[in-house]
PDB file of N, CA, C and O in Angstrom:
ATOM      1  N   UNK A   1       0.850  -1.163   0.000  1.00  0.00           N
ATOM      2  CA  UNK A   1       0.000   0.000   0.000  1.00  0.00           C
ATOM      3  C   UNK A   1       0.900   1.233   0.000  1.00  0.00           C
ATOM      4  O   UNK A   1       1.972   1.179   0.603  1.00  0.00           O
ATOM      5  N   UNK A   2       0.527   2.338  -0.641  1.00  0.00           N
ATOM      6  CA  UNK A   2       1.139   3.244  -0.994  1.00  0.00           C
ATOM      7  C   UNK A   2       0.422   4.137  -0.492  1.00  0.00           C
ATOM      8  O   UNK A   2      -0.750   4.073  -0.863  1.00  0.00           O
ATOM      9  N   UNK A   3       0.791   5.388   0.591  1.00  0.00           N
ATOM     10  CA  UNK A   3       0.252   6.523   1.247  1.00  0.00           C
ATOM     11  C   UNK A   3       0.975   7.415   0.604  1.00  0.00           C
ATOM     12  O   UNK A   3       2.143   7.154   0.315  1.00  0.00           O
ATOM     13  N   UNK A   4       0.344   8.724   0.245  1.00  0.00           N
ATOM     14  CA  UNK A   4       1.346   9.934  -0.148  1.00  0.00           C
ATOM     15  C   UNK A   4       0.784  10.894   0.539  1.00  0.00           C
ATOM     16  O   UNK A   4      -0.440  10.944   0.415  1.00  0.00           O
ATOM     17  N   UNK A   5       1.407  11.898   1.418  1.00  0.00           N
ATOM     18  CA  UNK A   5       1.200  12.753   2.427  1.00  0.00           C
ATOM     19  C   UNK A   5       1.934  14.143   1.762  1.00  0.00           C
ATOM     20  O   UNK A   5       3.033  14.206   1.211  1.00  0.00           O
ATOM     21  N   UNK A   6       1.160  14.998   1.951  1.00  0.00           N
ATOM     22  CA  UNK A   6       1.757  16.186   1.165  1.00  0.00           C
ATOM     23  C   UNK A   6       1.354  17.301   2.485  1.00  0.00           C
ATOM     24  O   UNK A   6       0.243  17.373   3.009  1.00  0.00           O
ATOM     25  N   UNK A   7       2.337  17.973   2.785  1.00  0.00           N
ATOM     26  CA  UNK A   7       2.121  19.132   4.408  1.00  0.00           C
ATOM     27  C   UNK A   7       2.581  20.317   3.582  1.00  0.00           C
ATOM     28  O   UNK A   7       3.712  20.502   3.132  1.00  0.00           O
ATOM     29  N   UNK A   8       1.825  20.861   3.497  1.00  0.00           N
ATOM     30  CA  UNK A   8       1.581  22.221   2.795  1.00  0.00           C
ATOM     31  C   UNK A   8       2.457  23.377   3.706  1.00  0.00           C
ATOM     32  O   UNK A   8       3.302  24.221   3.408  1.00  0.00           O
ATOM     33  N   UNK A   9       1.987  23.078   4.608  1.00  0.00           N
ATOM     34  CA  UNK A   9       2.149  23.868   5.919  1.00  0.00           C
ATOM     35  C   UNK A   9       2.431  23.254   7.364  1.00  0.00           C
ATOM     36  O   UNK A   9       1.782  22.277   7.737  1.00  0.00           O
ATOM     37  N   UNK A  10       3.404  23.834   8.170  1.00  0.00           N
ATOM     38  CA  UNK A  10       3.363  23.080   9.147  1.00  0.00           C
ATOM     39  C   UNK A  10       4.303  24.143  10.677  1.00  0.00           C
ATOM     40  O   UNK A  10       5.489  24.208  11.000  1.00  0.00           O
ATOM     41  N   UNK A  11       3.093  24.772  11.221  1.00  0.00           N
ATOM     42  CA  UNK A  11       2.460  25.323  12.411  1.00  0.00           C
ATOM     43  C   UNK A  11       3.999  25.725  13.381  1.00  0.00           C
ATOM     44  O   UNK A  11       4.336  24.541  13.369  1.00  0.00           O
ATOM     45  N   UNK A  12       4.813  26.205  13.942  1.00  0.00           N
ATOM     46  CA  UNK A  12       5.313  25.832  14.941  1.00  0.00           C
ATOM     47  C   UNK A  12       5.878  27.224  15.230  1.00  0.00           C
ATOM     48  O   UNK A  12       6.916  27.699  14.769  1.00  0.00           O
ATOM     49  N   UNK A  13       4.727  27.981  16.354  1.00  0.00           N
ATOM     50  CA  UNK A  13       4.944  29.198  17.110  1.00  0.00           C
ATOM     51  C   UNK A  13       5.660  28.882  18.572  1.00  0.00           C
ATOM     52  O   UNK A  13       5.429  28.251  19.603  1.00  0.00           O
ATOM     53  N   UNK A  14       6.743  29.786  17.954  1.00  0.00           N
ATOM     54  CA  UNK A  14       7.318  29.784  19.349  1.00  0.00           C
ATOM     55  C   UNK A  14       8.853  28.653  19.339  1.00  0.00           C
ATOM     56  O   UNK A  14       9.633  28.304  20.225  1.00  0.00           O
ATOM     57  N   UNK A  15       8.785  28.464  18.395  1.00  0.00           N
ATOM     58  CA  UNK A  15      10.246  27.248  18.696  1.00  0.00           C
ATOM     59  C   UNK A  15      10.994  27.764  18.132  1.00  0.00           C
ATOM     60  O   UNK A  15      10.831  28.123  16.966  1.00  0.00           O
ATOM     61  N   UNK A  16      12.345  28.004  19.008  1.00  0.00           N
ATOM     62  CA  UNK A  16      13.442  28.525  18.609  1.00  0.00           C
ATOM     63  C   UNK A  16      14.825  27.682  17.941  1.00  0.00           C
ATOM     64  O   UNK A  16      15.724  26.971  18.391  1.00  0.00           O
ATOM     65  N   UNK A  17      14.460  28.156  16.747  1.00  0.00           N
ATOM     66  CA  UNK A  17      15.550  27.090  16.541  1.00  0.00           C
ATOM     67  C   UNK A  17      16.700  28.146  15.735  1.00  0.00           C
ATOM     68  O   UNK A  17      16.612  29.282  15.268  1.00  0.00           O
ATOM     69  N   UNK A  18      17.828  27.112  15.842  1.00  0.00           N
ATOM     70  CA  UNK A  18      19.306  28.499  15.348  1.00  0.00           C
ATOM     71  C   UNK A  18      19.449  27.863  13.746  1.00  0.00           C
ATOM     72  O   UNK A  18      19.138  26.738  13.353  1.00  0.00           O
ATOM     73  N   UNK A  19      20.050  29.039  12.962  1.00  0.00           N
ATOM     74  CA  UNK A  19      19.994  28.856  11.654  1.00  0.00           C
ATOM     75  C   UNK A  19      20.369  27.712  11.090  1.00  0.00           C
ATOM     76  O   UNK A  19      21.580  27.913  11.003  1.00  0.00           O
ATOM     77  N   UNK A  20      20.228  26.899  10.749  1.00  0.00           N
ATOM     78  CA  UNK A  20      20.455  26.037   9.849  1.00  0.00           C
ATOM     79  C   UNK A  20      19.656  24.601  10.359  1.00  0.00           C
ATOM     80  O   UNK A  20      19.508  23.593   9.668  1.00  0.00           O
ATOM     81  N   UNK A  21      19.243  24.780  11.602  1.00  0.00           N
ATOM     82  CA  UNK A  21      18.818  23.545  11.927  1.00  0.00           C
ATOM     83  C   UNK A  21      17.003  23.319  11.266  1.00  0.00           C
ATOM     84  O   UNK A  21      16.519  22.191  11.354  1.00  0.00           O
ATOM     85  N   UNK A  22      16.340  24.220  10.780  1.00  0.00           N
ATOM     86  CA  UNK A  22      15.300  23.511   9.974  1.00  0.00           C
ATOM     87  C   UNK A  22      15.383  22.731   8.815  1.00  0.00           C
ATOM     88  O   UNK A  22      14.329  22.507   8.219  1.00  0.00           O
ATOM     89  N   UNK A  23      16.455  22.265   8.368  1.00  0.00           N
ATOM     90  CA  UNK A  23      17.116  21.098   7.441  1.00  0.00           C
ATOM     91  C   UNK A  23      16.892  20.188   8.434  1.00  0.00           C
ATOM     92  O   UNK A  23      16.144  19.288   8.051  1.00  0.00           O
ATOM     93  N   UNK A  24      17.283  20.074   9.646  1.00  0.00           N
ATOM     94  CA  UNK A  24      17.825  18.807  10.211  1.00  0.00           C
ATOM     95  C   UNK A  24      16.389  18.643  10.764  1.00  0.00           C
ATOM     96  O   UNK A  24      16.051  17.470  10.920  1.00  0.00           O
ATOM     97  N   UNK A  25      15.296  19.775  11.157  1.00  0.00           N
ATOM     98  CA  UNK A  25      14.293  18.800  11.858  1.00  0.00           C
ATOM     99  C   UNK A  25      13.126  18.622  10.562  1.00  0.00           C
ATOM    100  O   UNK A  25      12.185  17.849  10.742  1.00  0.00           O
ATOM    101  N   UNK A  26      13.222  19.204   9.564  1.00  0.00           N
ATOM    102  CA  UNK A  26      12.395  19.042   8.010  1.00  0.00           C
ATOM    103  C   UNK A  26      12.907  17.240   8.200  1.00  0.00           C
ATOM    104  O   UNK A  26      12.070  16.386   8.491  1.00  0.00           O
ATOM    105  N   UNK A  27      14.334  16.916   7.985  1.00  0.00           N
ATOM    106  CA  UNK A  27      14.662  15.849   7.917  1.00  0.00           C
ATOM    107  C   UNK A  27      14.487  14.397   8.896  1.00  0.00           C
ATOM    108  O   UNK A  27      14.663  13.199   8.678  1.00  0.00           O
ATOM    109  N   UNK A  28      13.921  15.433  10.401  1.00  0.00           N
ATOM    110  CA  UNK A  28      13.993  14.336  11.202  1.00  0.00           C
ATOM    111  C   UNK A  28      12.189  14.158  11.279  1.00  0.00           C
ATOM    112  O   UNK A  28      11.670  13.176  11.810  1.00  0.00           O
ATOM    113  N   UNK A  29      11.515  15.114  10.749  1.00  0.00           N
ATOM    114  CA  UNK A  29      10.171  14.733  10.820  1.00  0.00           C
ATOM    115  C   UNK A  29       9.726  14.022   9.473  1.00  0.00           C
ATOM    116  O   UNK A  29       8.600  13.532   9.398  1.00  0.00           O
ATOM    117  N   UNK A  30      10.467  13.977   8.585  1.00  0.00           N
ATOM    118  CA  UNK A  30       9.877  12.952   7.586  1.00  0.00           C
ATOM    119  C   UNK A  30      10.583  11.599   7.991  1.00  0.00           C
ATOM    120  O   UNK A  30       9.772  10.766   8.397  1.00  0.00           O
ATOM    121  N   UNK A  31      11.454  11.320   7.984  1.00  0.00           N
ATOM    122  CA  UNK A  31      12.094  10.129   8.885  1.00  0.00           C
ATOM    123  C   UNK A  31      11.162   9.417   9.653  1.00  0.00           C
ATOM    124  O   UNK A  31      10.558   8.393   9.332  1.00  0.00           O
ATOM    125  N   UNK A  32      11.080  10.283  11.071  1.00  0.00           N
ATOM    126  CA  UNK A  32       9.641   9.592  12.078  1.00  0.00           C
ATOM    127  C   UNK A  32       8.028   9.458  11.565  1.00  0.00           C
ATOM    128  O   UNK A  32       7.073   8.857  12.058  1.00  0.00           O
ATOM    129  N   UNK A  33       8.142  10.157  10.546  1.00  0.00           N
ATOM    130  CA  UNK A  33       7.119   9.978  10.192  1.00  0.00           C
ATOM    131  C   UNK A  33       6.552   8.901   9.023  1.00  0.00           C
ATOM    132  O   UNK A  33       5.414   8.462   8.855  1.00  0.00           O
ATOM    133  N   UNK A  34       7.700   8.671   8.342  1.00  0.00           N
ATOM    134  CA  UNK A  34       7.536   7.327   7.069  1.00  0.00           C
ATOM    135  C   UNK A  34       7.752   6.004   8.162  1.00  0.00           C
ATOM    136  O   UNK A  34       7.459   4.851   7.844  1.00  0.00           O
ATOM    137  N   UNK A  35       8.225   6.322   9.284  1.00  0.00           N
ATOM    138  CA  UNK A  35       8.292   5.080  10.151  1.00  0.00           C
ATOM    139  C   UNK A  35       6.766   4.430  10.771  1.00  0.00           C
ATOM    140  O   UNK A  35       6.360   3.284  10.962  1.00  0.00           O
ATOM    141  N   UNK A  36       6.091   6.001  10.998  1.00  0.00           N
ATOM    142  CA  UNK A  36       5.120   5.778  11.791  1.00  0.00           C
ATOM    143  C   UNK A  36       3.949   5.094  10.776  1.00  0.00           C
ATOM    144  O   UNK A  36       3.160   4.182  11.027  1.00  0.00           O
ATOM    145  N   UNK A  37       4.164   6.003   9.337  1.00  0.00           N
ATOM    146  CA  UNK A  37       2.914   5.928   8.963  1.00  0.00           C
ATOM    147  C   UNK A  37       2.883   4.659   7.703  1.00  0.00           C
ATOM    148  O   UNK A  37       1.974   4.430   6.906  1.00  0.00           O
ATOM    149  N   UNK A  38       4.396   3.856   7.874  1.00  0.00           N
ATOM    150  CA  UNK A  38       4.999   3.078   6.989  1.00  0.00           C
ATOM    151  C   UNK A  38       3.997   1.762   7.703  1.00  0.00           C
ATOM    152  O   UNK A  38       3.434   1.073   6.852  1.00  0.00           O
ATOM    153  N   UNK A  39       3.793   1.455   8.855  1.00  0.00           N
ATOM    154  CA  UNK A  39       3.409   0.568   9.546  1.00  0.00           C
ATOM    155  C   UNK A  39       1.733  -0.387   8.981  1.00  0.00           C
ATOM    156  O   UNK A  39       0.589   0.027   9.166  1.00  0.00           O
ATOM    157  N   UNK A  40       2.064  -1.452   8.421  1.00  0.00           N
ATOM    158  CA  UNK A  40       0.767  -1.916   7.838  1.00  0.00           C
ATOM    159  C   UNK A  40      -0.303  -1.842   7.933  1.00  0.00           C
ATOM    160  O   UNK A  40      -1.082  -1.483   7.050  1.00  0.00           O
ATOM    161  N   UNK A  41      -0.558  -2.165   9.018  1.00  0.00           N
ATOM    162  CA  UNK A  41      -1.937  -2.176  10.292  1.00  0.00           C
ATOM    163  C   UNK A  41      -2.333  -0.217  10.377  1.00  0.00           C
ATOM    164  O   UNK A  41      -3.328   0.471  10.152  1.00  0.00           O
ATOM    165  N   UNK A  42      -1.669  -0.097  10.588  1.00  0.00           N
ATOM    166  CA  UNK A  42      -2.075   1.665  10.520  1.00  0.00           C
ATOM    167  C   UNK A  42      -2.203   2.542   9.317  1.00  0.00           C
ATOM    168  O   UNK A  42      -2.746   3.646   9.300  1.00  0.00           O
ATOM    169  N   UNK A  43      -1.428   1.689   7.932  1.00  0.00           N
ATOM    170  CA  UNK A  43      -1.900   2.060   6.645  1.00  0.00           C
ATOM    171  C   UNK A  43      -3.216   1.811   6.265  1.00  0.00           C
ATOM    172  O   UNK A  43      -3.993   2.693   5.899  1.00  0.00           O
ATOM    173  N   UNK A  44      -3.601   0.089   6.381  1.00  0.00           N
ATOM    174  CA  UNK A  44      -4.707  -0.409   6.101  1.00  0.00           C
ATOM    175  C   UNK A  44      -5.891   0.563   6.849  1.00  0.00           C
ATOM    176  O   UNK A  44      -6.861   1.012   6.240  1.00  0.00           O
ATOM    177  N   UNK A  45      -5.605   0.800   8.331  1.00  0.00           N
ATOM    178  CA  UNK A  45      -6.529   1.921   8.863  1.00  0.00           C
ATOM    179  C   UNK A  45      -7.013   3.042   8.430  1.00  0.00           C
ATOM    180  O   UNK A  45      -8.194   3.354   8.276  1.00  0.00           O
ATOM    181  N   UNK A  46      -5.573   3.956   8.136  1.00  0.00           N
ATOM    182  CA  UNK A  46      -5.619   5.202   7.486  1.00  0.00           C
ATOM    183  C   UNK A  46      -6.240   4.882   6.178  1.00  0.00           C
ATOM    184  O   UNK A  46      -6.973   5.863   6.050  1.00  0.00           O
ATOM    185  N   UNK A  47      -6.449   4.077   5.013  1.00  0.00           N
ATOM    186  CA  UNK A  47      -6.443   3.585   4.321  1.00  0.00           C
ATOM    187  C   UNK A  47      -8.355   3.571   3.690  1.00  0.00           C
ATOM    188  O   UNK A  47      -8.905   4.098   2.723  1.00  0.00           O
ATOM    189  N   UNK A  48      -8.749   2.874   4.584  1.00  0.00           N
ATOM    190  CA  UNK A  48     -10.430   2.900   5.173  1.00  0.00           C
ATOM    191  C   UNK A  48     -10.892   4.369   5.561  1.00  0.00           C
ATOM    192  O   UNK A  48     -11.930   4.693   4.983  1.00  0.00           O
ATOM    193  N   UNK A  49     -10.316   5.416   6.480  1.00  0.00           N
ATOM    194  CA  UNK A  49     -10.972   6.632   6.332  1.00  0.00           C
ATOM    195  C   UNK A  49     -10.985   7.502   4.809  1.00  0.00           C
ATOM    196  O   UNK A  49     -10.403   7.256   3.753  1.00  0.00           O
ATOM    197  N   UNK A  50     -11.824   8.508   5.163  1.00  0.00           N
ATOM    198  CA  UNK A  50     -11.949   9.438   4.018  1.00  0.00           C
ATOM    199  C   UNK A  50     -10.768  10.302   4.290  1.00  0.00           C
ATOM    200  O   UNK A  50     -10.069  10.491   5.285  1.00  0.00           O
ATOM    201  N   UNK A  51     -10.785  10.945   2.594  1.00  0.00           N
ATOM    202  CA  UNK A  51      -9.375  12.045   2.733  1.00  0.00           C
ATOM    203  C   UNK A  51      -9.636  13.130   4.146  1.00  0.00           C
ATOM    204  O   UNK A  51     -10.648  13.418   4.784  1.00  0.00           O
ATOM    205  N   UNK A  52      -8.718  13.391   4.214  1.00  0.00           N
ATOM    206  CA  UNK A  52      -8.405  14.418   5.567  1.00  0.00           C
ATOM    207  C   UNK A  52      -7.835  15.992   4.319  1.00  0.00           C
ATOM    208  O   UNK A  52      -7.041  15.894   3.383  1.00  0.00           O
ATOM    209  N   UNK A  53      -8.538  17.206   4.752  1.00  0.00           N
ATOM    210  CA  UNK A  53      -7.611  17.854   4.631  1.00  0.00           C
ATOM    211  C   UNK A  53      -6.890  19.427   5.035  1.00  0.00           C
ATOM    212  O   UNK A  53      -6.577  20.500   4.520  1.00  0.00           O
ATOM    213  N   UNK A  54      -6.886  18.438   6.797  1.00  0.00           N
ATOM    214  CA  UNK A  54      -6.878  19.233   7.899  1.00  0.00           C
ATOM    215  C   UNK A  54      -6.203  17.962   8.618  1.00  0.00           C
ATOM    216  O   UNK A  54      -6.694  16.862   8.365  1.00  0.00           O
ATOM    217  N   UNK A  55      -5.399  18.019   9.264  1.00  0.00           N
ATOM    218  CA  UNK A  55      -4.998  16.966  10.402  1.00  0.00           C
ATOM    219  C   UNK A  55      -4.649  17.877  11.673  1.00  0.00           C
ATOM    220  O   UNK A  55      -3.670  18.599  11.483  1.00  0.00           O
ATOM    221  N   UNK A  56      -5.334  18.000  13.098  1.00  0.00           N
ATOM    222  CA  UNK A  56      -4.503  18.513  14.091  1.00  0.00           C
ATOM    223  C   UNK A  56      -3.886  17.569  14.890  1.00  0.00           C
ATOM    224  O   UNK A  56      -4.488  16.653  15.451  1.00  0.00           O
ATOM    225  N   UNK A  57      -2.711  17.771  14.950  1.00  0.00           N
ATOM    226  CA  UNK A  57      -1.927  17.259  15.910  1.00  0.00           C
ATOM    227  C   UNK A  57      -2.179  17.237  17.417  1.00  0.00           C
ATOM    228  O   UNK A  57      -2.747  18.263  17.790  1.00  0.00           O
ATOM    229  N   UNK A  58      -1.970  16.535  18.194  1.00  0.00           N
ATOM    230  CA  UNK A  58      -1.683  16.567  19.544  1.00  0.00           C
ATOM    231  C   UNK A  58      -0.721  17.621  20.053  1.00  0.00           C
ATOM    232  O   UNK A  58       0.284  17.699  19.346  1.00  0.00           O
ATOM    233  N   UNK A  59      -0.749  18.482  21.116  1.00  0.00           N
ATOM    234  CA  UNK A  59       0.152  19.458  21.396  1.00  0.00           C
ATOM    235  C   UNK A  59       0.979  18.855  21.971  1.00  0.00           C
ATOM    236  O   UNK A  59       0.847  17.870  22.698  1.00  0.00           O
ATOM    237  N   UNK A  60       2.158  19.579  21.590  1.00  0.00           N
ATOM    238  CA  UNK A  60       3.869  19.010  22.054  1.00  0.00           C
ATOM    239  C   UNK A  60       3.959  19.917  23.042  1.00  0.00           C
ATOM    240  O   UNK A  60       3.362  20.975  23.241  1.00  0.00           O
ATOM    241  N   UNK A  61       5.461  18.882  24.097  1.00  0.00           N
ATOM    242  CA  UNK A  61       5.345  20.422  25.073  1.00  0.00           C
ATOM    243  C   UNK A  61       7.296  20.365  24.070  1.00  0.00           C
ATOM    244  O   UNK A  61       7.821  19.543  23.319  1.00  0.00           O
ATOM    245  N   UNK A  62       7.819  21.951  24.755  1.00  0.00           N
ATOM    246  CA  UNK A  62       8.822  22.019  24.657  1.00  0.00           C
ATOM    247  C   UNK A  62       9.461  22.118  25.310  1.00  0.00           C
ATOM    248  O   UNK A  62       8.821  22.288  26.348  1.00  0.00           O
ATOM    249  N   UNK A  63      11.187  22.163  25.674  1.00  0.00           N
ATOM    250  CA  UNK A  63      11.657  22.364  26.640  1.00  0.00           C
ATOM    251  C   UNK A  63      12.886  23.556  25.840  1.00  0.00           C
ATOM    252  O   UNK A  63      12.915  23.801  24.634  1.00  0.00           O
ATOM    253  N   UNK A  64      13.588  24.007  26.638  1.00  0.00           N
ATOM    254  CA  UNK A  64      14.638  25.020  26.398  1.00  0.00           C
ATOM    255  C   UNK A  64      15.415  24.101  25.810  1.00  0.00           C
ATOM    256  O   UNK A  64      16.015  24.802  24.995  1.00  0.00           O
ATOM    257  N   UNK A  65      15.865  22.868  25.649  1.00  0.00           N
ATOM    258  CA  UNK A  65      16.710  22.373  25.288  1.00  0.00           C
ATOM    259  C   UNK A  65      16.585  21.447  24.242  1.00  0.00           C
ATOM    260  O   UNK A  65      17.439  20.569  24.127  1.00  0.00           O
ATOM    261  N   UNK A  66      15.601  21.522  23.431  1.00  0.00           N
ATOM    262  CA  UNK A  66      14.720  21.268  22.457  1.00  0.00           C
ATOM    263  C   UNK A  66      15.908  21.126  21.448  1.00  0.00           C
ATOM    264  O   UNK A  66      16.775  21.996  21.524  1.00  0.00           O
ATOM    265  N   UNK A  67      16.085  19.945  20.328  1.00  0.00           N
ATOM    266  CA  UNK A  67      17.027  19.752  19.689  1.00  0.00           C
ATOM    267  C   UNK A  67      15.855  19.517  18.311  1.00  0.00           C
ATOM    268  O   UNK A  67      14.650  19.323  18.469  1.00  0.00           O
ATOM    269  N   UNK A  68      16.410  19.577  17.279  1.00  0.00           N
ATOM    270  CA  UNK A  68      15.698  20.105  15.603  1.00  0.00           C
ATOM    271  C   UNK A  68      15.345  17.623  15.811  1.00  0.00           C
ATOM    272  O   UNK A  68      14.333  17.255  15.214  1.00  0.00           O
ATOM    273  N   UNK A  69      15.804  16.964  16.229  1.00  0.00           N
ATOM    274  CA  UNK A  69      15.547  15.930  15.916  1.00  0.00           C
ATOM    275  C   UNK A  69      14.736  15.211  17.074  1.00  0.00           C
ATOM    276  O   UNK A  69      13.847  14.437  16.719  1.00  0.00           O
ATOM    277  N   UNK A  70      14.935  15.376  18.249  1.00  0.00           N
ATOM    278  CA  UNK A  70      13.810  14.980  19.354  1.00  0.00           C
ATOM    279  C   UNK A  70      12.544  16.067  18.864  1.00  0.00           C
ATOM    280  O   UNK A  70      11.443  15.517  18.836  1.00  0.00           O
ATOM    281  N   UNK A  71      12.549  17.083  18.594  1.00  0.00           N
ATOM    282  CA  UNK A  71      11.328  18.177  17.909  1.00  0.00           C
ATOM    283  C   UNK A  71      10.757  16.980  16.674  1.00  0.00           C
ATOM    284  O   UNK A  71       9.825  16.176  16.688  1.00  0.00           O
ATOM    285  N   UNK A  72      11.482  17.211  15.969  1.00  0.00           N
ATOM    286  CA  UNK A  72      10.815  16.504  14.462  1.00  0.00           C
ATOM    287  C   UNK A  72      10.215  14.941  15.072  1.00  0.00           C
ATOM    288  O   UNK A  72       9.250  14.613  14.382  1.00  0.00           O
ATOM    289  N   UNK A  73      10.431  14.198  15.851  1.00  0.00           N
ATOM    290  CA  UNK A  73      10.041  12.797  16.209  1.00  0.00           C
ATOM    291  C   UNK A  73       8.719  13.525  16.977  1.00  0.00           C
ATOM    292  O   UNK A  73       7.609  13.380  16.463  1.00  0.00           O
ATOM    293  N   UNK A  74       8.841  14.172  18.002  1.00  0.00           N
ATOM    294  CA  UNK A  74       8.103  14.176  18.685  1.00  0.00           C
ATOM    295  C   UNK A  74       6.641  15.053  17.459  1.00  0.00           C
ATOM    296  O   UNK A  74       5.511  14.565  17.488  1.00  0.00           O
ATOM    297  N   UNK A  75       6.867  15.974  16.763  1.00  0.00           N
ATOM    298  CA  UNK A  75       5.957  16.109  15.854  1.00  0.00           C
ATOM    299  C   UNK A  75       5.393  15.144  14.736  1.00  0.00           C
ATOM    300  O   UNK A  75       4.300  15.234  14.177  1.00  0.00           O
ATOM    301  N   UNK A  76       6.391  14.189  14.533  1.00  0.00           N
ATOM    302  CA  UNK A  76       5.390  12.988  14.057  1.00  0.00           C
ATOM    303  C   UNK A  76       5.071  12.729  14.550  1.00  0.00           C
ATOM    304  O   UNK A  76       3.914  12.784  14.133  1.00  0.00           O
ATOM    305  N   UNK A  77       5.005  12.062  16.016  1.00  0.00           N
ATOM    306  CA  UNK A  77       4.171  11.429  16.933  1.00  0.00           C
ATOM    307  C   UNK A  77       2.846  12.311  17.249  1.00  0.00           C
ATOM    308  O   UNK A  77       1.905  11.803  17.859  1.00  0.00           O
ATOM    309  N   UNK A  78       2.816  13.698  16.791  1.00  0.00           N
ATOM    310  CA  UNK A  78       1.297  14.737  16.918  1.00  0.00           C
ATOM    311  C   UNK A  78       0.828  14.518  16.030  1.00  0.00           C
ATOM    312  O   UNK A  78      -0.401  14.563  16.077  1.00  0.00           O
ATOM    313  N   UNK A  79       1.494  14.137  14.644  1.00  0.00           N
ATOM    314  CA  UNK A  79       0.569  13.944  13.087  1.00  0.00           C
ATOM    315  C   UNK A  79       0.045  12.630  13.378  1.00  0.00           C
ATOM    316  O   UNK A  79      -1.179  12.542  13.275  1.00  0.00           O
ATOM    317  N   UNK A  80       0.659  11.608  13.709  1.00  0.00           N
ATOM    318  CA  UNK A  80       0.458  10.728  13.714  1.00  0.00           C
ATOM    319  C   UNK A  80      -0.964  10.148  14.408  1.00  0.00           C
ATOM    320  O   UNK A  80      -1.751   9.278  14.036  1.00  0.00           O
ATOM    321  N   UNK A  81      -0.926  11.156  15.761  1.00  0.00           N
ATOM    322  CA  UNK A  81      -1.894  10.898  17.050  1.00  0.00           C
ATOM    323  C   UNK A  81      -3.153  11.782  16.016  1.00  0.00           C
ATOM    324  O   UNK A  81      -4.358  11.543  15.934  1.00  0.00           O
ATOM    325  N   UNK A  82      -2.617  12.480  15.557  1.00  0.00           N
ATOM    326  CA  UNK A  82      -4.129  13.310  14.409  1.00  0.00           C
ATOM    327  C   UNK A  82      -5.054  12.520  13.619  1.00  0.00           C
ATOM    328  O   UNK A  82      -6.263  12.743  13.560  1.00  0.00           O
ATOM    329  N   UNK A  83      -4.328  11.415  12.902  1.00  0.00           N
ATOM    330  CA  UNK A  83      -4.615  10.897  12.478  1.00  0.00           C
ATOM    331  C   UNK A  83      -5.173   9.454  12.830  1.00  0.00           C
ATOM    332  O   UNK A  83      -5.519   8.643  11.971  1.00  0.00           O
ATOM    333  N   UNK A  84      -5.220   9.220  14.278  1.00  0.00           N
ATOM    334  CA  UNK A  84      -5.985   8.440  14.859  1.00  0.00           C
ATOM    335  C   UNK A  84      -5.155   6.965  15.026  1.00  0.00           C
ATOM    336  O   UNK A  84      -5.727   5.877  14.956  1.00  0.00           O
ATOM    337  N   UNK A  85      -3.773   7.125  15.248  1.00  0.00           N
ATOM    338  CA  UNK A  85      -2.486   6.275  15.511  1.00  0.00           C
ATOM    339  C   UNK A  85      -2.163   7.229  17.097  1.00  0.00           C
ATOM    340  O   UNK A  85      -2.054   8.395  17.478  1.00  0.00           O
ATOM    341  N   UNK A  86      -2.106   5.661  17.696  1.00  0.00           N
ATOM    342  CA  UNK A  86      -1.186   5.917  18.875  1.00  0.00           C
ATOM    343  C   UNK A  86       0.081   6.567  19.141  1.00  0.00           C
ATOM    344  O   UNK A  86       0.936   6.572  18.255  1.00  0.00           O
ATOM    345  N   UNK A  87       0.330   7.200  20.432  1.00  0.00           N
ATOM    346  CA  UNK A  87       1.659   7.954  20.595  1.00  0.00           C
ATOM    347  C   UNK A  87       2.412   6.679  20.957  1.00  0.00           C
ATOM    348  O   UNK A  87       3.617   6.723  21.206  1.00  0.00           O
TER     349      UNK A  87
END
């Protein structure tokens, strides 16, 4: 089964991140996220609903010490929970 996910846009007031690191969490949220949403049982699921084309996420918390790749995992795990997959 083949899912194609297209994020137009993607929300994140307030996170400070230093120059160059939105490469690394662009990179670490598609990563966690072809993992999450790669998963059979949760394709076949996603699969059975109607198109979405709006997903809200679960709110993340942050911490000061917030790194561009624990950020990007932990925001797949909000798309993911949007979409009616466990954290």
């Amino acid at each position: 089964m083949k899912i194609a996910l297209h994020i137009e846009r993607l929300v994140l007031d307030g996170v400070p991140l230093a120059s160059g690191q939105q490469a690394l969490l662009h990179a670490a949220v598609v990563e966690a996220l072809t993992a999450r949403l790669g998963d059979g049982v949760f394709a076949a699921r996603l699969a059975a609903q109607p198109r979405r084309d709006v997903v809200h996420g679960a709110p993340i918390r942050l911490s000061s010490q917030t790194d561009p790749q624990s950020l990007g995992t932990d925001i797949a795990s909000s798309i993911h929970a949007g979409f009616g997959g466990g954290q």
